[in-house]
Structures are given as structure tokens and as C-alpha cells.
C-alpha positions in Angstrom: -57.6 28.4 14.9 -55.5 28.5 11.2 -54.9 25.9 9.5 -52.4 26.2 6.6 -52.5 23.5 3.7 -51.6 22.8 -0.4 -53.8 22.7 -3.2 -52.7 21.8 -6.7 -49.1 23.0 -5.7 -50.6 26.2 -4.0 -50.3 27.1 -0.2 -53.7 28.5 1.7 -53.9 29.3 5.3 -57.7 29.4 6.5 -59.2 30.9 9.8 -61.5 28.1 11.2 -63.1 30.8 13.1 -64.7 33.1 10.6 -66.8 30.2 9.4 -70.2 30.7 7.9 -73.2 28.6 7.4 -75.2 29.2 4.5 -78.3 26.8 5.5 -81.6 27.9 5.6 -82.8 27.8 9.5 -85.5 25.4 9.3 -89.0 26.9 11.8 -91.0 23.7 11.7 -95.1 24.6 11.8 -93.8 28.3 10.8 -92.2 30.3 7.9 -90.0 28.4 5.5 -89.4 27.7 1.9 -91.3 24.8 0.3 -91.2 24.1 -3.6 -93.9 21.7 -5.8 -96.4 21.8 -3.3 -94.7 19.4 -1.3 -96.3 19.9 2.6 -94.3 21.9 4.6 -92.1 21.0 7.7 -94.0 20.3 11.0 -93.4 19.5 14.5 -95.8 17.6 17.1 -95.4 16.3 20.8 -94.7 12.7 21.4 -97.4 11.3 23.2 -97.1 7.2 24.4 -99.1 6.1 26.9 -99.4 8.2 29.9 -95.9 9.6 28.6 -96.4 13.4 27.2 -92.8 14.4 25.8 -93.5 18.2 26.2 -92.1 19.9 30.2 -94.6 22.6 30.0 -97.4 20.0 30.0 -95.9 18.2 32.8 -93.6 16.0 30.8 -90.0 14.6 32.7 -88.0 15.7 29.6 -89.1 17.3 25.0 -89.7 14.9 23.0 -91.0 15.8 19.3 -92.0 13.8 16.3 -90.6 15.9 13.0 -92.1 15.1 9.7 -90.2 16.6 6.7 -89.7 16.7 3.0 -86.0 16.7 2.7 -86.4 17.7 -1.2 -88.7 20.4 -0.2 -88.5 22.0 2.9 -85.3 23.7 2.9 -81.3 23.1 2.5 -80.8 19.6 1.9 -78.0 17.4 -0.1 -79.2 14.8 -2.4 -77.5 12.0 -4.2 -77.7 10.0 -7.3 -80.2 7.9 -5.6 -82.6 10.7 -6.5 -83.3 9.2 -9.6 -81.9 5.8 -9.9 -83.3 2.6 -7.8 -80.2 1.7 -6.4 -79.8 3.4 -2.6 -76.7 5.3 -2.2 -76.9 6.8 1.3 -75.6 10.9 0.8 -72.9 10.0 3.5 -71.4 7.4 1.3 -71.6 10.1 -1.5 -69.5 12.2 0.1 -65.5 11.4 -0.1 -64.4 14.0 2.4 -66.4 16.2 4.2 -64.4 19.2 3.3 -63.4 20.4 0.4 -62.1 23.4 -2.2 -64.7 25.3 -3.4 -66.0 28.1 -5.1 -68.1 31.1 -4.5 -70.1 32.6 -7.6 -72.8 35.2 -8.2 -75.0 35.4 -11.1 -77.7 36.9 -12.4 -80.3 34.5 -14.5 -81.6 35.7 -17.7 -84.7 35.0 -19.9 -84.0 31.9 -22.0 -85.0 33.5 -25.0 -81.6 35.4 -24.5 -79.3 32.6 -24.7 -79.1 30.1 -27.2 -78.0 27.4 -24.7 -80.5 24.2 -25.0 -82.6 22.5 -22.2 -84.7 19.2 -22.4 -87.4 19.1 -22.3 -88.0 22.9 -22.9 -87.5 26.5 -21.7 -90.5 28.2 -21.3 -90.1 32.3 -22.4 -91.0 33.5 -19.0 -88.2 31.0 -17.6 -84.6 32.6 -16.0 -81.9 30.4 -16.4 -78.1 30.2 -16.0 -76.0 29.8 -19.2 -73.0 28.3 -20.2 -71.2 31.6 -21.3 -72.2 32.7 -17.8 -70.4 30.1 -15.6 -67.3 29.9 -18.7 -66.5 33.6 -17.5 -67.5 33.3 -14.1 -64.6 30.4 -13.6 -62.4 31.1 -15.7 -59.7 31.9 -13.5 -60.3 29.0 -11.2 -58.4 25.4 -12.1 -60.2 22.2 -11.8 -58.5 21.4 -8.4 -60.1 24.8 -7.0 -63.7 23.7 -8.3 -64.4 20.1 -6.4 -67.6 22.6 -5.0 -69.2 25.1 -6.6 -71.6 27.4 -5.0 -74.6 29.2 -7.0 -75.8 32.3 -5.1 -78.4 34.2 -7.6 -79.1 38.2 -7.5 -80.8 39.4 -6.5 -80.0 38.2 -3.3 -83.3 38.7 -1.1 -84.0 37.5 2.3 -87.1 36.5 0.6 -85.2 32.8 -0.4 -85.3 32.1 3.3 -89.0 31.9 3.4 -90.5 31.4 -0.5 -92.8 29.3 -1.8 -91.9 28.2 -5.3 -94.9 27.8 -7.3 -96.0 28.7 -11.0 -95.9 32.4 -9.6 -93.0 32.3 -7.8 -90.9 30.6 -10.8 -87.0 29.5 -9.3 -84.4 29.9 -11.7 -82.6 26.7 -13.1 -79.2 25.3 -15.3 -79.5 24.9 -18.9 -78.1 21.8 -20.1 -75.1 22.7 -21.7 -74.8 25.2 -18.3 -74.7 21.8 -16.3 -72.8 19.9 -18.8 -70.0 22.6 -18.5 -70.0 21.7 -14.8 -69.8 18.1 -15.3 -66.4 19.0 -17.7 -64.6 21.0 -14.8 -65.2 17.5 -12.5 -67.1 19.9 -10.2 -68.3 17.3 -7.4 -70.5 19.2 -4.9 -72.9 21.4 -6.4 -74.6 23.8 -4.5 -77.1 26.4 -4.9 -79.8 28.6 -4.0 -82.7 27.7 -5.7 -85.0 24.7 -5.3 -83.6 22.5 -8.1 -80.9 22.5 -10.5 -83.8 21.1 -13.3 -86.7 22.9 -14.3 -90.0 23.0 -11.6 -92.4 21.5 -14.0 -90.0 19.6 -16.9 -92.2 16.6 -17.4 -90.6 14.6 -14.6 -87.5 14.3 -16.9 -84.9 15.9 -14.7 -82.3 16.3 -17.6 -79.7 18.2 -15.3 -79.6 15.8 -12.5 -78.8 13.3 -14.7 -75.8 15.0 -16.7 -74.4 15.5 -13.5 -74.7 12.1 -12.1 -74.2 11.0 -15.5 -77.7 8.7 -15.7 -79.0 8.5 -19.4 -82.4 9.6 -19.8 -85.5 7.6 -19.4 -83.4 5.0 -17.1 -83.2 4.6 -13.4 -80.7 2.6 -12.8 -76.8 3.2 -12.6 -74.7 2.1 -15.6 -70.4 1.7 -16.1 -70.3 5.8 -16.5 -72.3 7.1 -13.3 -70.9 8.8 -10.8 -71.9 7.9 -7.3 -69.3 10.5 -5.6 -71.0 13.2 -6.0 -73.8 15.5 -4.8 -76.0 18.1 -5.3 -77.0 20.9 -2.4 -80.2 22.9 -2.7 -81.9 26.0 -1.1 -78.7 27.4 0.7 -78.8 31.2 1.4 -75.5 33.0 1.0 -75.7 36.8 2.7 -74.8 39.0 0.8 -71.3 39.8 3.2 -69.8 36.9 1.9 -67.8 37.9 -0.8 -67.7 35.6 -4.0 -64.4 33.5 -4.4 -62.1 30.6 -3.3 -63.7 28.7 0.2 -63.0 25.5 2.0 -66.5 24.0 2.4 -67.5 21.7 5.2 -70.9 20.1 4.1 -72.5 18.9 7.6 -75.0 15.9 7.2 -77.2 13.7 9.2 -76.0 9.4 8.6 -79.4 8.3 7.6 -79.7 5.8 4.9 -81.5 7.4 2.5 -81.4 9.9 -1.2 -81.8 13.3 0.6 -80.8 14.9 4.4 -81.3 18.2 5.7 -77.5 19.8 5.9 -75.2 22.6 6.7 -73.2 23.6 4.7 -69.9 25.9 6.3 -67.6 28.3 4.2 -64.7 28.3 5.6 -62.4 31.8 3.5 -59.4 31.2 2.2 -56.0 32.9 1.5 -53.1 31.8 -1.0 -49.7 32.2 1.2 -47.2 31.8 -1.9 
């Protein structure tokens, strides 16, 4: 099925069937990534009574119990609630379910070759994303094109799907004035495919989260300038096929009440008619 639609004054026509999901599949009690030593993902029979929710043990019908770490145990959207008190649910974060968005690769490199700034610190052995980076990246993309942004990182290895981030397996992150460019274009729907858009160990400051939600440091709660709309998508995988550039994006989430759901996120590609 095509659909055919205007954007900023400019006609796309988009072929709903060559959609493709850049979640991580999620094994529970198997292989998957984790980050800050969080436990990983499991998956255990309901048992009530005399009532065994598993058919090869005899049970009428499956029935597991799945304990998860949203934040670290694969893809999952988060929103401002993250790091304020006030609870605002990721569905009610989320305007329209699909939007204009943009494709990217990049390659990180050592902060001590940029002379972008990050609070509270870059450490040397740190790779980060830059602001010159995403200025030439997106140059030739308007505001209206960039409501989502996708980060996929090269070198692209399968090994994403599966890693452990730990102080030897050091994810790549924004530098501030990296994020705060974001936060310029109006990007609303960050997504990328590393474990957090802040540093792994930054002193519990998250700096980036909080341009982008627009949360002064040190506080946790909303004030007049934070914007609720808006969210941030972690630990996609983007194979390598999938050419950078201009995507519809359907971000798929649970309706739970909470800062953080597992989701899917679908690119959908797209081609300018006019």
C-alpha cells in the first residue's frame, strides 16, 4: 500500500510495505544488551495454586511473568519523566505516532579531537558525537524534515544487538553543544543506537537529557520552558541496508503509565514526487 502526502510544501509518496524495524529483538534469560550493570531481562512460568501457566508441564494455556529494565535491557523510549518527579506517561509524550524523520551515520571521535564541551567531563578515552558533525550531517534537511532524528554509529556491528556496556565496553555519547544543536533544529524524537545520549558514568548529572527536555541542572521538576512532547529512543539497531536519509517513522509503544517502555520503532522510506 502507498500513501502519498505534503511536508513543508513538498509532496512524498511512501510504500507502507517496505517498512523496517530497527528494535533490538529482546531473548529474555538469553543474549541481549544490558548497560550500567542493570540485571538483565528474564522470563519465568506463572505458577498460582495448582495453576502451572506453561502447556508442556501440563498447563491449559503460557503464561509468563517478565521482569525488565526498560532503561537497560534493550530498545526502549523514555520521556522527560526520566529525570523530573512529575509522571508523564511516554504515550502522552508522543503527539503523533508517526512522523518525518531522519536517517544519519556517524562515526564518533575521541573528545580530545573536538573542542565541543560536555558537563561534567569527557574522559580522553571517551568517543563522542560533535556538533560540526551533525551541522554537516543535516545540513540539507529543513526543520520540518527533522521532527525524528536517527543516530546509527559505525561501525555498524551486529555486536550492538547483544553488548554489555561496561567500563570496557565504553558506548559513545552527544556532547553538549552536539545535543544543544539538536534542541535548535526542534528535533522531537531522538533516536539512537547506543545506550544513552549522556555519558555512562557522568556523576548522575545527565546534562544531555536535560538540554533536550530543557530541565535546568540540579532540579527535578518541570519549569515554564520544558518540553514534555518530546522523547528520547535508545539501543535501536539500524542494518546496515538501510540507507541513510529522509523516513516516515512509526514509533510503536506499549500504554503503561510510566518514564520508559520497550518499543518499535518502524522506518517507513520515503520519495519526494514534485
Amino acid at each position: 500500500m502507498k500513501i502519498k502526502f505534503n511536508i513543508d510544501g513538498k509532496e512524498y509518496v511512501s510504500n507502507l510495505a517496505n517498512e523496517q524495524s530497527i528494535a533490538i529483538t529482546l531473548l529474555p534469560n538469553d543474549t541481549q544488551p544490558n548497560h550500567f550493570g542493570a540485571p538483565a531481562c528474564t522470563s519465568k512460568t506463572l505458577e498460582m495454586g495448582s495453576y502451572i501457566g506453561d502447556t508442556k508441564r501440563g498447563g491449559s494455556c503460557n503464561a509468563n511473568v517478565l521482569t525488565m529494565i526498560p532503561h537497560c535491557n534493550g530498545t526502549h523510549t523514555e520521556s522527560v519523566s526520566h529525570i523530573v518527579n512529575e509522571l508523564i506517561p511516554v504515550y502522552s509524550a508522543i503527539e503523533r505516532s508517526i512522523f518525518p524523520c531522519v536517517l544519519m551515520s556517524i562515526t564518533p571521535v575521541p573528545s580530545g579531537e573536538t573542542r565541543d564541551n560536555y558537563a561534567p567531563y569527557m574522559d580522553e578515552e571517551n568517543k563522542v558525537i560533535t556538533l560540526e558533525q551533525l551541522e554537516i550531517s543535516l545540513e540539507q534537511y529543513d526543520n520540518a524534515q527533522l521532527e525524528g532524528l536517527v543516530i546509527r554509529t559505525l561501525e555498524n556491528c551486529m555486536d550492538k544487538k547483544s553488548m554489555v556496556y561496561d567500563s570496557d565496553h565504553y558506548p559513545p555519547y552527544l556532547s553538549n553543544d552536539a545535543m544543544q544543536y539538536l534542541v535548535d533544529r526542534n528535533v522531537r524524537h531522538l533516536l539512537v543506537d547506543f545506550p544513552s545520549v549522556d555519558k555512562m558514568y557522568d556523576d548522575g548529572q545527565l546534562t544531555n537529557h536535560r538540554l533536550f527536555w530543557s530541565v535546568k541542572n540540579g532540579e527535578t521538576n518541570l519549569n515554564e520552558k520544558s518540553t514534555i512532547k518530546k522523547t528520547i529512543t535508545e539501543m535501536v539497531f539500524i542494518k546496515d541496508e538501510i540507507e541513510d536519509g529522509f523516513y516516515l517513522c512509526n514509533l510503536q509503544i506499549p500504554e503503561i503509565k510510566t518514564d520508559a517502555v520497550p518499543s518499535r520503532p518502524i522506518l517507513y522510506p520515503l520519495t519526494e514526487t514534485n
